[in-house]
C-alpha beads as a LAMMPS data file, in Angstrom:
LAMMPS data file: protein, C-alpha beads

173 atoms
172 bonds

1 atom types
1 bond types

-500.0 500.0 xlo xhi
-500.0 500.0 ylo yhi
-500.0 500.0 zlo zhi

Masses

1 110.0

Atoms # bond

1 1 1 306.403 300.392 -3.526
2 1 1 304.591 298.879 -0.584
3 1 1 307.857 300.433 1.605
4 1 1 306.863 303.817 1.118
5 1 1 305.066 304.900 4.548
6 1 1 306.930 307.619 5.934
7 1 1 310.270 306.437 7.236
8 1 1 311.467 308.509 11.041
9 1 1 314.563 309.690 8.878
10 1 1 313.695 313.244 6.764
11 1 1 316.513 312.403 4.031
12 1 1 315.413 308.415 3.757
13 1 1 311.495 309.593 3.494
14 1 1 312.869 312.472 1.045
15 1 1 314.844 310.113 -1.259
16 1 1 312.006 306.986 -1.396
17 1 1 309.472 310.013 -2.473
18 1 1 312.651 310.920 -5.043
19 1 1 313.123 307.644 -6.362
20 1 1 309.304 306.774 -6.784
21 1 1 309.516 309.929 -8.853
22 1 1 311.814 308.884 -10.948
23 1 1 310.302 305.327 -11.351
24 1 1 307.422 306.960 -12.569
25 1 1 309.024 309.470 -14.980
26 1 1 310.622 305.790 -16.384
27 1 1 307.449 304.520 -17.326
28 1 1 305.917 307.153 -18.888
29 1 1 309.226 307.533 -20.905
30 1 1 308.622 303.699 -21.675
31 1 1 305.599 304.078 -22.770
32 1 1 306.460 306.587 -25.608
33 1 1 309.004 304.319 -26.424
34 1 1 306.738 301.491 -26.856
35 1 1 304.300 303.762 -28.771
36 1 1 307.462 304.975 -31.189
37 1 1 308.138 301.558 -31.225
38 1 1 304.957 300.539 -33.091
39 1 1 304.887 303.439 -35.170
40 1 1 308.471 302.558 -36.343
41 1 1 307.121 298.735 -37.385
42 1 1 304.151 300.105 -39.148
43 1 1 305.965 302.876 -41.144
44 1 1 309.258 299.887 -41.824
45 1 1 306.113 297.807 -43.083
46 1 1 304.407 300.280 -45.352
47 1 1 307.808 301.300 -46.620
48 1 1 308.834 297.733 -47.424
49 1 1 305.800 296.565 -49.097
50 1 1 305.206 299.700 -50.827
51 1 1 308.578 299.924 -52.993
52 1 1 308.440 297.792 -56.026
53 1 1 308.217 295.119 -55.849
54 1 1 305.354 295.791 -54.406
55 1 1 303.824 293.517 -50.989
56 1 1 306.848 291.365 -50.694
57 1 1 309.437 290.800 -48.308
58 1 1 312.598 289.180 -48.844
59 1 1 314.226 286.979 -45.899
60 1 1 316.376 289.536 -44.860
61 1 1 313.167 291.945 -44.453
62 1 1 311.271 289.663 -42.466
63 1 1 314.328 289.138 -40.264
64 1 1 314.291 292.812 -39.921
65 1 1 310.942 293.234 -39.350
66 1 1 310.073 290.374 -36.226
67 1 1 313.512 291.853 -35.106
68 1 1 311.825 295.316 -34.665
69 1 1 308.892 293.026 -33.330
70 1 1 310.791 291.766 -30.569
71 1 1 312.265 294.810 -29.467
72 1 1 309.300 296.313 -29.023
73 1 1 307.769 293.052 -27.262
74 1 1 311.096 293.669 -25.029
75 1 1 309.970 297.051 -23.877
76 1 1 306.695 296.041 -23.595
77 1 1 308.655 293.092 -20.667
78 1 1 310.195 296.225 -19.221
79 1 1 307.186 298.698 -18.900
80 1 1 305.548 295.653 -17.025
81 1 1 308.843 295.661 -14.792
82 1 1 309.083 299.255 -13.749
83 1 1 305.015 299.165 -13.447
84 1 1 305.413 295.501 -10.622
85 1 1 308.316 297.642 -9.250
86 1 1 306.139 300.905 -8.686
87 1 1 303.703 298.818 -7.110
88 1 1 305.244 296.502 -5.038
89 1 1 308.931 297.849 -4.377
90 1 1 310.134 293.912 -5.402
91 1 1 312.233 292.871 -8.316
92 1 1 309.708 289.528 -9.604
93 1 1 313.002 287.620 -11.134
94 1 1 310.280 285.451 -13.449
95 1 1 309.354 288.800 -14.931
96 1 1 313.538 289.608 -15.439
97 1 1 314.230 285.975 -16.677
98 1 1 311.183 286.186 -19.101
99 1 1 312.573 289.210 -20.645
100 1 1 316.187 288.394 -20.777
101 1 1 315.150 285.308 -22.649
102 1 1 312.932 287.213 -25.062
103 1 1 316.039 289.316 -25.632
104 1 1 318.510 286.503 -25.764
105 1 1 316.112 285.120 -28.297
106 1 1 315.598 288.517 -30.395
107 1 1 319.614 288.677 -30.952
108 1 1 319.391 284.560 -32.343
109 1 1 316.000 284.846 -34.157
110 1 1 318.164 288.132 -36.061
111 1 1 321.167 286.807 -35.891
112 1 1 323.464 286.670 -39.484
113 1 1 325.160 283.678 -38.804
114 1 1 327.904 284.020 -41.798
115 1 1 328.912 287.136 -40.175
116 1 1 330.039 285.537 -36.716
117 1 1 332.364 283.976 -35.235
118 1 1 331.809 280.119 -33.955
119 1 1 332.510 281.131 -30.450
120 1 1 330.104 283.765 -30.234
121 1 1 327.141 281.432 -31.466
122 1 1 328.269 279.191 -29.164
123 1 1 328.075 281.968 -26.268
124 1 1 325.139 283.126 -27.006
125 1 1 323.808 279.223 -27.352
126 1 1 325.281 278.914 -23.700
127 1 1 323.646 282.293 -22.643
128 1 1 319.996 281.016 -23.903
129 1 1 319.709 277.701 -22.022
130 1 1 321.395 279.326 -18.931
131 1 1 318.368 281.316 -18.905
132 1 1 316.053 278.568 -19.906
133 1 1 317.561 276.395 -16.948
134 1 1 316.884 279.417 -15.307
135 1 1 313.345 280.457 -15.871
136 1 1 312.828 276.485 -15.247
137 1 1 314.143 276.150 -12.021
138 1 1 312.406 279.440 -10.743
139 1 1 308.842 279.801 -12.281
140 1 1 308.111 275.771 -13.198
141 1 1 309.264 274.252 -10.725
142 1 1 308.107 275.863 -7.666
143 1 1 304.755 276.047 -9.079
144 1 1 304.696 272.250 -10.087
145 1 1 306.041 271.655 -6.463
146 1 1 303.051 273.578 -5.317
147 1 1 300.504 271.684 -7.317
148 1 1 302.226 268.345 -5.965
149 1 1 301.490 269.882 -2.803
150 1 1 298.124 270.908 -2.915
151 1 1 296.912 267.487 -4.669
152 1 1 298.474 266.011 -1.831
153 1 1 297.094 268.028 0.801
154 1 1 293.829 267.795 -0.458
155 1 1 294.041 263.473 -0.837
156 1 1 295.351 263.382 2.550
157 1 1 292.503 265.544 3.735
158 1 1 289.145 263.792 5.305
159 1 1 286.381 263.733 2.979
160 1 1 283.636 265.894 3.842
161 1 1 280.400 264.422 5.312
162 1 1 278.208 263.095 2.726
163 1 1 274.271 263.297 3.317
164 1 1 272.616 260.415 1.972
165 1 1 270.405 261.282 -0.765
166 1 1 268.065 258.308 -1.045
167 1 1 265.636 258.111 1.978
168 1 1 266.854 254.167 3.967
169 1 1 263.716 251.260 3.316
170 1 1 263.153 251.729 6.924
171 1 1 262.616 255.304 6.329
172 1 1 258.686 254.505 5.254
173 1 1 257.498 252.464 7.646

Bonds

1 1 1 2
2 1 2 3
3 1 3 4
4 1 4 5
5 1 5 6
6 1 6 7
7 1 7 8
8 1 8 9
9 1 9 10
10 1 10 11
11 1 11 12
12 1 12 13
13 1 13 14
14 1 14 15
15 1 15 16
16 1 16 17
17 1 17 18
18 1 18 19
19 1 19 20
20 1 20 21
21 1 21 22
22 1 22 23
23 1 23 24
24 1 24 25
25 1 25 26
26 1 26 27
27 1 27 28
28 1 28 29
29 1 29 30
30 1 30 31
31 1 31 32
32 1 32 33
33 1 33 34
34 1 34 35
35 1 35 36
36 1 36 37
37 1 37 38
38 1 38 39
39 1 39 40
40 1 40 41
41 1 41 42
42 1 42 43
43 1 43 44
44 1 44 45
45 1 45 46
46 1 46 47
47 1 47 48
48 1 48 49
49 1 49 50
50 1 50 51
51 1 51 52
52 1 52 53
53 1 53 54
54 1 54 55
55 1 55 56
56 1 56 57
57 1 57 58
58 1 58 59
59 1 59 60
60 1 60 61
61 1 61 62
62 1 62 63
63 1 63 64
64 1 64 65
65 1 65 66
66 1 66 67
67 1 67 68
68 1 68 69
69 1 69 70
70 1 70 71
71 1 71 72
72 1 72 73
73 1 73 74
74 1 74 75
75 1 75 76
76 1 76 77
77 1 77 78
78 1 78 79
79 1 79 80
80 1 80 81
81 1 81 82
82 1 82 83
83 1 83 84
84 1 84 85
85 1 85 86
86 1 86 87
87 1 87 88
88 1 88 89
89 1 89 90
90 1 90 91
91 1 91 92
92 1 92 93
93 1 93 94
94 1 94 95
95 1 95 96
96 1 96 97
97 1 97 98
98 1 98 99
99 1 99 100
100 1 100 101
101 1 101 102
102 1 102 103
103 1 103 104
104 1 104 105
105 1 105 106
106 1 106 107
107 1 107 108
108 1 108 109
109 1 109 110
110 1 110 111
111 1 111 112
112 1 112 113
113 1 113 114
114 1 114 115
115 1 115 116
116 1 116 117
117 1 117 118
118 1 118 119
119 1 119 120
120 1 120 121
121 1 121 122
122 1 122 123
123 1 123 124
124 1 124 125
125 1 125 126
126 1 126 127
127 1 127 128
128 1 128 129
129 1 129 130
130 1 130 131
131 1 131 132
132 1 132 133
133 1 133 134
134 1 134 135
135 1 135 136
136 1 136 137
137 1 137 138
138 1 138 139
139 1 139 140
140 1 140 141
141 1 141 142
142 1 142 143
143 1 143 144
144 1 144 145
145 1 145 146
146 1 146 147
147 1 147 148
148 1 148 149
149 1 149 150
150 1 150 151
151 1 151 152
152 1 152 153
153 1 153 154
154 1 154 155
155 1 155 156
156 1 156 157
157 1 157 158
158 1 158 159
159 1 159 160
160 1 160 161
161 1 161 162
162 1 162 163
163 1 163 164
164 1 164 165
165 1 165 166
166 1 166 167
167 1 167 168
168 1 168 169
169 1 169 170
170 1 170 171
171 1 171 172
172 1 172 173
């Protein structure tokens, strides 16, 4: 939080101090989250494979499983969010996009399609390449824009003086 030098108002200075706090109190809750997180896929994993019959997984198992995956993936996305916000007091909307997607794509990668409604899949179809079109416009483009740029600037640029390398004929005489 870059915006954190002392601000003439007591109560503003006061409350930024306050709300750092509790940004920080966030990510270390995160973190044990995370950590529970991991523990929870290894003990689903030994449980499953296990239980006669023993080291397999049926379809529905391995759904269950990369679904646990991906939640923990998504806090991972949101540690990393609270962490960029603690140190730069900005919202990075790549970071947001990047894990809405991940979550838009843990609810379809889980998803029990005989159990739903053909509206829903089609709302959540619409939600996902919102957020694709999204994360497109705002992280690929601008940074393909920028390459464009900088080729340009850099073909439009003089060349640097060359020194010949090989000494002229007349050099010898």
């Amino acid at each position: 939080m870059a915006d954190l030098t002392h601000h003439p108002d007591p109560l503003i200075d006061r409350l930024k101090r306050l709300i750092r706090l509790a940004v920080r109190v966030l990510s270390v809750l995160m973190a044990f989250v995370i950590v529970l997180g991991v523990v929870d896929v290894a003990w689903v994993i030994w449980d499953k494979l296990s239980t006669p019959p023993y080291l397999q997984l049926d379809i529905s198992e391995i759904l269950a499983t990369f679904g646990a995956f991906m939640a923990v993936l998504i806090a991972i996305e949101i540690f990393i969010n609270i962490t960029i916000y603690l140190r730069e007091d900005v919202i990075h909307i790549e970071i947001v996009l990047a894990t809405a997607l991940m979550a838009i794509a843990r609810k379809i990668v889980v998803l029990d399609t005989q159990q739903l409604a053909a509206e829903k899949i089609w709302g959540l179809a619409a939600i996902a390449l919102a957020m694709s079109v999204g994360y497109y416009l705002v992280v690929v483009v601008p940074t393909r824009t920028r390459a464009v740029a900088e080729t340009r600037a850099s073909a439009m640029s003089p060349a640097p003086d060359r020194q010949e390398t090989s000494a002229s004929p007349n050099a010898e005489r």
